[in-house]
C-alpha positions in Angstrom: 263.5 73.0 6.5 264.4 73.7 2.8 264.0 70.6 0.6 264.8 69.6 -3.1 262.4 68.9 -5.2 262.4 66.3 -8.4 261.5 68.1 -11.1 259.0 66.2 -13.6 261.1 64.5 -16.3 264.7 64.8 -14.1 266.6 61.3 -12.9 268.6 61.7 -9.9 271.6 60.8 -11.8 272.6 61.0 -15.5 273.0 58.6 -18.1 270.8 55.7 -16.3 269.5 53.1 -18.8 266.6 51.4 -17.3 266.2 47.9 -19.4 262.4 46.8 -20.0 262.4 44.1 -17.5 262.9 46.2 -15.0 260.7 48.7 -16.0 257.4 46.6 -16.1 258.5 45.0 -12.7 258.5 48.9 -11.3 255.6 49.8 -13.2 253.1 47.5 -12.1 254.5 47.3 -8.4 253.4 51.0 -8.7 250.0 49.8 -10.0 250.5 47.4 -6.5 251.2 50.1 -4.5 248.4 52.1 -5.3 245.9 49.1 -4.8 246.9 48.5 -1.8 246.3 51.6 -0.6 242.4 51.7 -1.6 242.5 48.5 0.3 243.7 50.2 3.1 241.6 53.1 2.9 238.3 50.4 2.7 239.4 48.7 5.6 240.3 51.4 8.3 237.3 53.6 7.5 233.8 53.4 9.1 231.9 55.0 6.3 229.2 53.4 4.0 230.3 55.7 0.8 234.0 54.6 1.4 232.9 51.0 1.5 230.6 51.3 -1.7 233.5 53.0 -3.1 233.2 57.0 -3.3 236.9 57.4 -2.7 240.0 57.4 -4.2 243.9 57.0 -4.2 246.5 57.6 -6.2 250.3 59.0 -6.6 251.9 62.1 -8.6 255.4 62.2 -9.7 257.6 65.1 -7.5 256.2 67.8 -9.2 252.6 66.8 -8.7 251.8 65.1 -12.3 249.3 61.9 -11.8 251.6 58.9 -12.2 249.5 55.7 -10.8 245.8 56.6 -10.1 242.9 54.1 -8.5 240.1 53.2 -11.0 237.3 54.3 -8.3 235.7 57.5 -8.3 238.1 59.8 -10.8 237.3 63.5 -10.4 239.5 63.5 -7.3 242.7 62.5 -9.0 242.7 65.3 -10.8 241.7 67.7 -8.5 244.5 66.6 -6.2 247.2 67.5 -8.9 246.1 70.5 -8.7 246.5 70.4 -5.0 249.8 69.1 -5.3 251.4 71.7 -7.4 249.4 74.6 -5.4 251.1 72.7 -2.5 254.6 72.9 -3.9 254.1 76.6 -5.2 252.6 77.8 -1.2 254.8 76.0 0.7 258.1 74.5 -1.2 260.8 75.8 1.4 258.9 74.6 4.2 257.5 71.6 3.5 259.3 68.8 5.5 259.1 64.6 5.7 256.2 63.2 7.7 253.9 66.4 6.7 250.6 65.6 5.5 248.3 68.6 4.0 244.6 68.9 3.8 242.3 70.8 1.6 238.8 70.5 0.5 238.0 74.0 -1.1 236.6 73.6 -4.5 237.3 76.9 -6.0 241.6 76.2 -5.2 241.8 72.1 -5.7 238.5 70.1 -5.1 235.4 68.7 -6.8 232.8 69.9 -4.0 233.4 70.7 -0.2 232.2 66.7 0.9 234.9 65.6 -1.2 238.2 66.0 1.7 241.4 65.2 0.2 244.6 64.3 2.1 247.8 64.3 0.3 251.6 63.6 1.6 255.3 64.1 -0.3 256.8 60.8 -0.4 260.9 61.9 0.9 264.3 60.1 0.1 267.3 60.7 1.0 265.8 64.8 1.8 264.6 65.3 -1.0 261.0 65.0 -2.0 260.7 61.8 -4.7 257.1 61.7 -5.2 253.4 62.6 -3.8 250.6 60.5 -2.6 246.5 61.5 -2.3 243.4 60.0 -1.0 240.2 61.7 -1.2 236.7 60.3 0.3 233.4 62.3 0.4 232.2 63.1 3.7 228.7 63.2 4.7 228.7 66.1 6.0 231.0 68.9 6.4 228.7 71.4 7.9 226.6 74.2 5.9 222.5 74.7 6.2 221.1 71.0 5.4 222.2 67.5 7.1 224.6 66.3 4.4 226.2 69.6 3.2 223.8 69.3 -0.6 222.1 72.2 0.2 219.7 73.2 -2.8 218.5 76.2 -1.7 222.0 78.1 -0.9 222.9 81.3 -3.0 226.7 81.1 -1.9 229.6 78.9 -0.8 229.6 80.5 2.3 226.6 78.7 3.5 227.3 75.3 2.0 229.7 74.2 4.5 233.4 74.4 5.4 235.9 75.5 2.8 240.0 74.8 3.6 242.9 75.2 2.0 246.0 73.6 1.8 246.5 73.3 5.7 248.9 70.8 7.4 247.0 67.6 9.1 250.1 66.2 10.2 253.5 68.3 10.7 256.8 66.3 10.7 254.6 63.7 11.8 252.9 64.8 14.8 249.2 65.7 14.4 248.1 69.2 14.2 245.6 69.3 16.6 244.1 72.6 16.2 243.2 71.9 12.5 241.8 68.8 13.0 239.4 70.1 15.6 238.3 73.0 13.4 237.5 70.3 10.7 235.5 67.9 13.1 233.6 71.0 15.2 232.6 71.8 11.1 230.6 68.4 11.1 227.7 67.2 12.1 229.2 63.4 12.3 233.0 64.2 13.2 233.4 60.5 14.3 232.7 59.7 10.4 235.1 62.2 9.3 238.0 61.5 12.1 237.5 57.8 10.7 238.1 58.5 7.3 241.1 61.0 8.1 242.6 58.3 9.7 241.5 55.9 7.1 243.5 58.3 4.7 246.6 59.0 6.8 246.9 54.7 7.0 246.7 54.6 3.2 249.4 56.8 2.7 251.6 55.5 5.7 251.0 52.3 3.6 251.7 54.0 0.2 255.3 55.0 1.6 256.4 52.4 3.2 255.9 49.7 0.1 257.4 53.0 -2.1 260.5 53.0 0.4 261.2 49.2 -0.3 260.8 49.8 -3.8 263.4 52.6 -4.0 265.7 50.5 -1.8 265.7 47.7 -3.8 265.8 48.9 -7.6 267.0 52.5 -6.2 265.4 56.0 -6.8 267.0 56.4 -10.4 265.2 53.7 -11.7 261.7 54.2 -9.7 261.7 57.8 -11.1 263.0 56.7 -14.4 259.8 54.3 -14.7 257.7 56.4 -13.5 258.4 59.3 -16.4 258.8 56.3 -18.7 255.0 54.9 -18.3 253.6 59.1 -18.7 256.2 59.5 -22.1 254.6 56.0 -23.2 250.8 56.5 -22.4 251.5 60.4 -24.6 253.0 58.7 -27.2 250.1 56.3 -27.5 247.4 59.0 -27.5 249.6 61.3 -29.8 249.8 58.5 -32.3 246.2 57.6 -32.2 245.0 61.5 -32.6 247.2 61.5 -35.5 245.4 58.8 -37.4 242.2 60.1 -37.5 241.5 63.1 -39.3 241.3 66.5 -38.2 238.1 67.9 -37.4 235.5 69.4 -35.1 232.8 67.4 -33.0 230.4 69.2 -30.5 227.7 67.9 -28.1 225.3 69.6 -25.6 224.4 68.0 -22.5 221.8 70.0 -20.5 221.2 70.5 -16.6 217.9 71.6 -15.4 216.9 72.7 -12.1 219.5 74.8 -10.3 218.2 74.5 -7.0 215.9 77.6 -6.8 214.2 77.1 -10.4 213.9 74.6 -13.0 216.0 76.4 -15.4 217.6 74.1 -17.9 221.4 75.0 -18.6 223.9 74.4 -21.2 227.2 72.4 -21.0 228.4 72.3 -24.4 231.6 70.8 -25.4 233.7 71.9 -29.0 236.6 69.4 -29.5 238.9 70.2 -31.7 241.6 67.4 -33.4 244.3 69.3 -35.1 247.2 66.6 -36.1 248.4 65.5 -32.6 246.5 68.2 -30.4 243.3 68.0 -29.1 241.1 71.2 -27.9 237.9 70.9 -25.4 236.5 73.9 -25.1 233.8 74.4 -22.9 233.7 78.3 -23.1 230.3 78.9 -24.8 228.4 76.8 -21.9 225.6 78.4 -19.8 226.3 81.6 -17.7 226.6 79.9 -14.2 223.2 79.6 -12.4 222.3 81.1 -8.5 222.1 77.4 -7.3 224.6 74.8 -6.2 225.0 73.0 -9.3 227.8 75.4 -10.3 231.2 73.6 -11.4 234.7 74.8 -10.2 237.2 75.3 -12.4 239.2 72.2 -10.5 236.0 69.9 -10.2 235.1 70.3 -14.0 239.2 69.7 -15.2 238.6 66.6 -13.0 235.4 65.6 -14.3 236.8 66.5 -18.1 239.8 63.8 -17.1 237.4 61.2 -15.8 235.5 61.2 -19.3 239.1 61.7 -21.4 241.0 58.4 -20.3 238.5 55.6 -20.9 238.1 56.8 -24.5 241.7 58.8 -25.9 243.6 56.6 -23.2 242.0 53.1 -23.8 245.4 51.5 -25.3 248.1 53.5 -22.9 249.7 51.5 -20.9 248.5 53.6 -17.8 246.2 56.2 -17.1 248.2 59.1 -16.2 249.0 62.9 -17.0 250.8 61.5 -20.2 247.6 61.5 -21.7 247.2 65.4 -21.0 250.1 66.0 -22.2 248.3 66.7 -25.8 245.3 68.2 -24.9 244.1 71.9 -23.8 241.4 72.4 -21.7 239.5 75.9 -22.8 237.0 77.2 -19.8 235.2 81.0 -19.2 235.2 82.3 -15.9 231.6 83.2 -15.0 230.2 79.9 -16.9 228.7 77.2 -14.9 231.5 75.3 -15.8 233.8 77.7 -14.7 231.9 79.9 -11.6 233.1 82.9 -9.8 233.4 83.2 -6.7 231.3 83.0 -4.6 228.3 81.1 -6.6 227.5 77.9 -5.0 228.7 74.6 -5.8 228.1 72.1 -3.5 227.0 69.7 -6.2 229.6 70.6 -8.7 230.4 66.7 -9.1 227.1 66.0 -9.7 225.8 68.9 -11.6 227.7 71.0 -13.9 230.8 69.0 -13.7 229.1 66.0 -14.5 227.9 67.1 -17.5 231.1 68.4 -19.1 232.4 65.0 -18.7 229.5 64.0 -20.0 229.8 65.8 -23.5 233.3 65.2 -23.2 232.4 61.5 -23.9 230.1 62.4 -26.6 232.5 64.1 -28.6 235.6 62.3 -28.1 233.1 59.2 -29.3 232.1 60.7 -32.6 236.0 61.6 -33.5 237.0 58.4 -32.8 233.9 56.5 -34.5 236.2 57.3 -37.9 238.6 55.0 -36.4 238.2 51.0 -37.0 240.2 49.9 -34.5 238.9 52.8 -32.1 235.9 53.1 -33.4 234.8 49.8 -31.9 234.6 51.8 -28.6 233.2 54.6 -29.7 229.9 54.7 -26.7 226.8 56.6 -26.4 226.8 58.1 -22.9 226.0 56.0 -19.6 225.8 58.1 -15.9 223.4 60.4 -17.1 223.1 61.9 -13.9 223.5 61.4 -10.3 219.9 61.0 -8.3 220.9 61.6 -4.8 219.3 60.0 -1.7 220.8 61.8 1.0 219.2 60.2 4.7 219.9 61.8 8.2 218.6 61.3 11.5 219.0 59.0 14.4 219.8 55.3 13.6 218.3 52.3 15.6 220.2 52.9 18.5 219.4 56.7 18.8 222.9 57.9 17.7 223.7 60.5 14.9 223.3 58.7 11.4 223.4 59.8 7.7 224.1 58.1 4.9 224.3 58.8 0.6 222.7 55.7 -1.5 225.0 54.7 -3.8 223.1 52.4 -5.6 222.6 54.8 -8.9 226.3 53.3 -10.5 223.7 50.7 -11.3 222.2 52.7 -14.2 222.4 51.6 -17.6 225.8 51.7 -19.5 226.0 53.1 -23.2 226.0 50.9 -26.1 229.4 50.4 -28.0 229.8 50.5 -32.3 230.4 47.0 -31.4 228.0 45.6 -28.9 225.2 46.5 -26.5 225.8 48.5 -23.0 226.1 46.9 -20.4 222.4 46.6 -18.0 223.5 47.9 -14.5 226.3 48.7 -15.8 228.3 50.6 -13.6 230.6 54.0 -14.8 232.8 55.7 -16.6 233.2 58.3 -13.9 234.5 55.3 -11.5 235.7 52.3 -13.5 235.9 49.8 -10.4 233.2 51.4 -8.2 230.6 48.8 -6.6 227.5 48.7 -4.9 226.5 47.6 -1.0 224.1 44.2 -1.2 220.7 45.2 0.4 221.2 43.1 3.6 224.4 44.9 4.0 222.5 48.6 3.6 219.8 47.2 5.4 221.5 46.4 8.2 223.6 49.5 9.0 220.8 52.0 7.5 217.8 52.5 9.0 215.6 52.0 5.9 213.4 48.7 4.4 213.9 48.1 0.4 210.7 47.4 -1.0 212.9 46.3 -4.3 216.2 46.9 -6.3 215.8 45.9 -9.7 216.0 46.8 -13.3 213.6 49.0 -15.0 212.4 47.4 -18.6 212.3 49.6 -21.3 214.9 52.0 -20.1 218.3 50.8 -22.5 218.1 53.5 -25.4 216.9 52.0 -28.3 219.7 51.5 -31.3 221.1 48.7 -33.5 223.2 48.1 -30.4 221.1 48.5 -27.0 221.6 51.4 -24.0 222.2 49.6 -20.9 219.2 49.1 -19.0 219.4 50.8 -15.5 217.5 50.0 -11.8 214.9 51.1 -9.8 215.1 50.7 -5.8 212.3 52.2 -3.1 213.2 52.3 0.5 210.8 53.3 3.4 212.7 54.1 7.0 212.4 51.2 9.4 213.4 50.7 12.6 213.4 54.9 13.3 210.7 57.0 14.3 211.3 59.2 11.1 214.6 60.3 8.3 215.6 63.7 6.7 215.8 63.2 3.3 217.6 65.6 0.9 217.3 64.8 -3.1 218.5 66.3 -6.2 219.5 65.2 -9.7 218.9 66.1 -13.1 217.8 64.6 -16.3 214.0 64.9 -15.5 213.2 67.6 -17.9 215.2 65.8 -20.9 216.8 63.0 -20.9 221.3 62.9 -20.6 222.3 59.5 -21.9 222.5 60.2 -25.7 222.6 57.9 -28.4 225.1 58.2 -31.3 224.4 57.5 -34.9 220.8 57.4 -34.5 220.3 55.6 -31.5 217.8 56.8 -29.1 218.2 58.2 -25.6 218.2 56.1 -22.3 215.0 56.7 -20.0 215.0 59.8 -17.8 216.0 60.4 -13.9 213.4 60.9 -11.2 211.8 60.4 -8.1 208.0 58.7 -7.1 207.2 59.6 -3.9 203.9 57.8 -1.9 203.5 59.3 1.4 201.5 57.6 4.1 201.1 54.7 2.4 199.8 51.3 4.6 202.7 49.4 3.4 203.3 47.7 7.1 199.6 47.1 7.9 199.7 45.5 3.8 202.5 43.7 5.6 200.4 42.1 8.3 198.1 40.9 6.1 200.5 39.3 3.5 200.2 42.1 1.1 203.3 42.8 -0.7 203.2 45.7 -3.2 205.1 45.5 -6.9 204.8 48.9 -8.5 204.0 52.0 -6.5 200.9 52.4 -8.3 199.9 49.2 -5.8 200.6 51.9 -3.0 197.6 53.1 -1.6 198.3 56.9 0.4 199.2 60.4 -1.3 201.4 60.3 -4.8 203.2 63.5 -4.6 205.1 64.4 -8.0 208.7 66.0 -6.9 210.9 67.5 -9.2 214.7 67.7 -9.8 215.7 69.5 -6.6 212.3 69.5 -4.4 212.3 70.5 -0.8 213.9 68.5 2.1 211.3 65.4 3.2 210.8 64.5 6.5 210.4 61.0 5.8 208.2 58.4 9.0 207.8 54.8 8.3 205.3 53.8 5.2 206.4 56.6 3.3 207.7 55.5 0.0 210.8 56.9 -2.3 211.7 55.5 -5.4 215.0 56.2 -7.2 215.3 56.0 -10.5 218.5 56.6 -12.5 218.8 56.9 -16.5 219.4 54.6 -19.1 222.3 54.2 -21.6 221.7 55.4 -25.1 221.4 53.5 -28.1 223.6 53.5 -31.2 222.3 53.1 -34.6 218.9 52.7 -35.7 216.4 50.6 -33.5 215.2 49.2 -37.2 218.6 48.0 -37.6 218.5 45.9 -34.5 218.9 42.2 -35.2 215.1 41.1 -34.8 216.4 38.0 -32.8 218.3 40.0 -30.5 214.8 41.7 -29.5 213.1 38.6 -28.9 216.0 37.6 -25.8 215.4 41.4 -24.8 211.9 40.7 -24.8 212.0 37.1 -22.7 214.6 38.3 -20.7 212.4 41.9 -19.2 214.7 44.3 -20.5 211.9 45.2 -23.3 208.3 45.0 -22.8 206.4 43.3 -25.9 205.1 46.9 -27.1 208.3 48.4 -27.6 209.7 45.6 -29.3 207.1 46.6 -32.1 206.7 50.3 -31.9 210.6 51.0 -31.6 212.6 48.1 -33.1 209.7 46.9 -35.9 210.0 43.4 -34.5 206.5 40.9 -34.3 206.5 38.3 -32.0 204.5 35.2 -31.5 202.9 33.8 -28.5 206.3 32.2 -27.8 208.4 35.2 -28.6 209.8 33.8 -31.8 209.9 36.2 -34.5 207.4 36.8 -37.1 210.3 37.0 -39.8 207.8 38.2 -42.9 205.7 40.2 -40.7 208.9 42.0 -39.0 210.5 42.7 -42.7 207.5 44.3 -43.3 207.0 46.2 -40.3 210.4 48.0 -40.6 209.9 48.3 -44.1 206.2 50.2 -43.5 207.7 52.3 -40.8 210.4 53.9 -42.4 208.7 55.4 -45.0 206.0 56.5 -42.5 209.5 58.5 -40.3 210.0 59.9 -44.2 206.3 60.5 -44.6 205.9 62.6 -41.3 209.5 64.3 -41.2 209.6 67.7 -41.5 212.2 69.4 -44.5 215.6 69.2 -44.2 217.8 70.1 -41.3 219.1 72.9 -43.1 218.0 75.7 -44.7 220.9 76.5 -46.6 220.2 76.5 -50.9 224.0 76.4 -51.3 223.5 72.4 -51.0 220.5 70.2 -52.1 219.4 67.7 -54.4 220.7 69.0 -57.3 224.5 68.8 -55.9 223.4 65.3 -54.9 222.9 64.3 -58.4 226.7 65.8 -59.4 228.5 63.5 -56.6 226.4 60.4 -57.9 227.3 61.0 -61.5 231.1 60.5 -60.3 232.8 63.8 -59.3 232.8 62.3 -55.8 236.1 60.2 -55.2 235.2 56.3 -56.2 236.4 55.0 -53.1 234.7 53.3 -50.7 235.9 55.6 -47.9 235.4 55.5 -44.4 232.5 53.9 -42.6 231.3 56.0 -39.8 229.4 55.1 -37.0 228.0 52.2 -38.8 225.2 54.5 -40.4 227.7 56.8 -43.0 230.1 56.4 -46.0 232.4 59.1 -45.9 233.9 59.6 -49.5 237.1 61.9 -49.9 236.4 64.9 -52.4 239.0 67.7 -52.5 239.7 68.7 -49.6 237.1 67.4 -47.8 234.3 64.8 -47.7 230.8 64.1 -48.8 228.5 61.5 -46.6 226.5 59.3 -47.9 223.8 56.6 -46.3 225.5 53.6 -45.7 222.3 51.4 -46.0 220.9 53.4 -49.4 224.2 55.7 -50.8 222.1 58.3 -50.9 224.5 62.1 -50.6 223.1 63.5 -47.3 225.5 66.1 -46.8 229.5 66.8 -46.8 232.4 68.5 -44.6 232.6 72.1 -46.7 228.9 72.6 -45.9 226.2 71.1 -42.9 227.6 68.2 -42.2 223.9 66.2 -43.0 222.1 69.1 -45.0 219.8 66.8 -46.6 218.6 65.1 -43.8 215.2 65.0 -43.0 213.9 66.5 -39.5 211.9 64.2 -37.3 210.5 64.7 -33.9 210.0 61.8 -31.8 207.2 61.2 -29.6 207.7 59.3 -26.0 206.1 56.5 -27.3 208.1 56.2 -30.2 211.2 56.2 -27.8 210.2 53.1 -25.8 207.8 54.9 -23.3 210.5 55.6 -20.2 211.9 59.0 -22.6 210.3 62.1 -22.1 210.7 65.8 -22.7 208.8 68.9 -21.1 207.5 71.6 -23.6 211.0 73.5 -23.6 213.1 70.9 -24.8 212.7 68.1 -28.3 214.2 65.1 -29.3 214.7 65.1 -33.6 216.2 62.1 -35.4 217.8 63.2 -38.5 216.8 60.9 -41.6 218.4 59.6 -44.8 215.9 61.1 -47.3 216.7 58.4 -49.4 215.1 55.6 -46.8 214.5 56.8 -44.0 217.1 55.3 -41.6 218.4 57.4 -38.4 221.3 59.2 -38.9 221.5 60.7 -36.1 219.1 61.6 -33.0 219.8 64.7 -31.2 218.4 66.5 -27.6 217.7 70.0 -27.9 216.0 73.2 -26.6 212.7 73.5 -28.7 213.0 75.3 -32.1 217.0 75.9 -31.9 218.8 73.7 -34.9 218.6 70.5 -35.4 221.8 69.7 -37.3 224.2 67.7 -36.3 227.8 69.7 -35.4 230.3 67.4 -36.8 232.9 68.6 -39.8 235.6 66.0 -40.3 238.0 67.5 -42.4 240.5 65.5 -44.4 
């Protein structure tokens, strides 16, 4: 059957007007549309990750561009563009009304292969008027581990089912021979058949509303709105890049443990403003590793638009591929950003993708930070890494069970320019995503929580606080014994950044007791509060250990990152400490050792005694830093002296990041200390060459941050007094300097 296809940009007629009225009405039914779906999709599947929201919806214009998208979990409406337009380039003359397609291989259009995605043109009048996509990880779509995260594979080939674009439904009757190879794959088809039909329901729905809203504004004007809301959200993001000024801004997140080795891997993002275009290059990131944390070229475009439109598209009307429109993506093939077939990358969402949005969110944070109306949201990073709890087995009633824990989107959000992050915060990656409430987990998952709660001392420290993030242990109940498969990162070094001098957010990790006597401690009213209470083994695991066979009394708890801190913890407002304090989100120590802060018996604040504090301990950072951060002779003190004596522009400049005083000179700018106006460095040269090097100890972090002997944590200093310009993670005797160059 040949069809015609809208291309993107075209009305069906020419000439058409579409007044404003109309064109919010249309727009936000869209929105509407869309909801509904999710709701759909929640309601007709059987899956706990569906229900604690690891899905998504969303619709594409004709030619496959994202035009309404869900605010759940966001890689996937990326990566199903891309299916869309591989869709329309494979099968354009044959595709027909009531098909439905099917594809979940990560190297063509997917994050990883759990991640099944189920996408349907949207016909009118013959000709194909728009596209619809939902996507839902699967927990388990064959391969050598329960689950399909298998740490140990050294291909794709043995990390479960791959499938390209392959028709689920044809002219709406299902294909039955697909579907069958797609459930024999699994090792719970009734989980996936649910969510299949869970998906087919939500586009059904997605139609029919979209039908009623063609008939009754008509196609011209649906389309019309639709290109309207992706020219509006580009003009908004073109507008915004061009008032800040050009420049460069880099950040490094790092991976460790690919599976096979704790090897500790690169993911290092250049962004690039240039008047209204924006590069991110991720081209110079780590060669890609022999284990599963490999990214797809698909999963880490997805992952790069997850971390771009909470940031460059905060003020566009919607979030859609308007706000592309300006940027270019740069990857390497053979990069574990960007992996060649056939490296594995089963946890491509969760490993090496995840980290490019990561740094993505860095960067985009210090070019904006220049801005004062953008700058306010300017954030330190939050979802510092996904620590999966992966459970299989039999459930209560001896019948096939597994289950992913989505109670990590708890973690600690990252603190803004303009307030703290938010404590369980939730993420970026999935704007709207939720948790399940213990009874409900409890009673559909064989497992007992010993607690969910937050972790103190975790937020990074700053003049604005990380997010503090949770703990929760669970010991299988109910079963005779649970496979358990784990992996995350973030244990050698910490992921969650600060900005401006803030301090990182506490590390990932797993404690593991096994054969503990928690049930017998039961019986006689003993109820443990820490694992230390645990009597039986204390095993240490690392990132990626083996699979656990799990019984009853053995003990796993979970414990996601922190958000980092932004500015200096000595800038805190001492009162703000005290709540932190009263409230358990700081124990009394830190409040001394990182913020400066005294305390009485009733947690008021020792004003004098504070003042003094802070005072004493910034001249001790200046009496224990190393030189400066560069080594260069072309800058120094002597320059320093030139700039103060007036060659520097007498403006006040631009305030940046709440820590630096950027003054124009020629063609450039120099930076100064905000707090002291001392010259620390300027755009021509390093961009803080006077700064003072300072490595920071665990304990001078809060207690919950950590490095191992590869890897160092350095706050650059104003060598003027002492503040924290900027804090930086980094492998062990590489720079220290801090990568910006704002340009004027």
């Amino acid at each position: 059957m040949s069809v015609e296809t809208v291309a993107s940009g075209q009305a069906l007629s020419q000439g058409a007007v579409l007044d404003p009225v109309t064109y919010e009405v249309i727009r936000h039914r869209l929105w509407s549309i869309n909801d509904e779906a999710c709701t759909t999709m929640v309601h007709a599947s059987g899956s706990p990750v569906v229900h604690a929201s690891d899905f998504n919806f969303a619709m594409y214009t004709p030619a496959g561009d994202m035009a309404v998208i869900g605010m759940l979990y966001m890689i996937p409406v990326g990566t199903m563009s891309i299916l869309v337009k591989l869709i329309l380039e494979t099968y354009h003359d044959e595709i027909a009304e009531g098909d439905v397609f099917f594809c979940n291989d990560p190297y063509l259009a997917a994050a990883h292969q759990n991640d099944v995605q189920v996408v349907a043109p949207f016909f009118q009048n013959g000709k194909i008027l728009g596209w619809t996509g939902g996507c839902a990880h699967q927990l388990d779509v064959g391969g050598m581990e329960p689950g399909s995260w298998c740490p140990k594979a050294t291909d794709v080939h043995q990390e479960g089912i791959r499938i390209p674009p392959v028709r689920l439904m044809r002219e709406g009757k299902r294909v039955h021979d697909v579907w069958n190879i797609i459930l024999t794959a699994s090792r719970l088809p009734f989980l996936i058949e649910m969510d299949l039909t869970a998906m087919l329901a939500a586009n059904k729905v997605a139609h029919q509303r979209l039908a009623e809203l063609h008939d009754r504004y008509g196609s011209d004007n649906v389309l019309q709105a639709m290109y309207t809301s992706l020219d509006q959200s580009e003009s908004v993001v073109r507008e915004a890049l061009r008032s800040l000024p050009d420049g460069v801004y880099e950040h490094t997140d790092f991976l460790d443990h690919d599976g096979h080795t704790n090897e500790i891997y690169d993911v290092r993002c250049v962004l690039t403003k240039s008047g209204e275009k924006l590069t991110v290059d991720l081209s110079s990131s780590s060669p890609q590793a022999p284990g599963f944390v490999n990214s797809t070229k698909p999963a880490t475009i997805g992952a790069i638009i997850s971390g771009l439109f909470p940031l460059l598209g905060a003020d566009a009307p919607s979030w859609n591929d308007g706000i592309l429109r300006p940027v270019e993506i740069i990857t390497a093939e053979g990069t574990i950003v960007h992996a060649r077939y056939p490296a594995p990358v089963g946890a491509s969402s969760v490993g090496a993708a995840w980290c490019a949005s990561h740094a993505v969110v860095a960067a985009i944070s210090k070019m904006i930070a220049t801005d004062e109306h953008a700058g306010a949201e300017a954030t330190a990073t939050s979802d510092g890494s996904w620590p999966l709890l992966n459970l299989f087995g039999l459930n209560r009633f001896g019948e096939p069970f597994g289950d992913m824990f989505l109670d990590p989107l708890a973690w600690g959000g990252g603190a803004y320019q303009s307030r703290d992050g938010i404590d369980s915060g939730g993420a970026l990656l999935g704007p709207t995503g939720h948790i399940l409430d213990v009874e409900t987990k409890e009673s559909s998952t064989p497992v007992l929580y010993l607690w969910r709660r937050e972790r103190r001392d975790t937020g990074g420290a700053g003049r604005y606080r990380g997010g503090v993030t949770i703990e929760f242990a669970v010991t299988p109940y109910g079963v005779d014994g649970l496979v358990a498969t784990l992996a995350t990162h973030g244990v050698s070094q910490p992921n969650c950044a600060g900005l401006f001098g803030g301090f990182p957010g506490s590390n990932s990790g797993y404690e593991f007791v096994r054969s503990s006597d928690l049930f017998d401690g039961f019986a006689r009213s003993v109820i443990p509060a820490t694992m230390d209470e645990l009597p039986g083994r204390h095993e240490d695991l690392e990132a990626k250990p083996p699979m656990l066979q799990l019984i009853p009394g053995d003990v796993l708890n979970i414990l996601p990152q922190g958000g980092g801190g932004i500015g200096d913890p000595l800038d805190r407002n001492a009162e703000s400490v005290a709540e932190d304090v009263g409230n358990g989100r700081v124990s009394r120590g830190a409040a001394y050792a990182v913020y400066g802060v005294t305390l009485n018996d009733d947690l008021v604040v020792e004003v004098a005694t504070t003042e003094q504090a802070r005072r004493d301990a910034l001249m001790a950072r200046l009496e224990k830093a190393g030189p400066s951060a560069s080594t260069s002779t072309k800058h120094g003190l002597a320059e320093q002296d030139e700039h103060e004596s007036g060659h520097a522009d007498e403006d006040t400049g631009i305030n940046y990041g709440g820590v630096l005083r950027l003054r124009r000179h020629g063609a450039g700018f120099d930076v100064f200390c905000d707090a002291c106006d001392c010259e620390v460095g300027n755009s021509e040269g390093q961009w803080l060459y006077n700064a003072r090097a300072l490595e920071l100890e665990s304990a001078e972090l809060g207690g919950q941050v950590h490095v191992d002997d590869r890897m160092s944590i350095t706050a650059l200093l104003c060598p003027g007094c002492g503040r924290a310009l900027s804090t930086t993670v980094h492998r062990r005797g590489k720079s220290t300097a801090e990568s910006t160059r704002i340009l004027a």
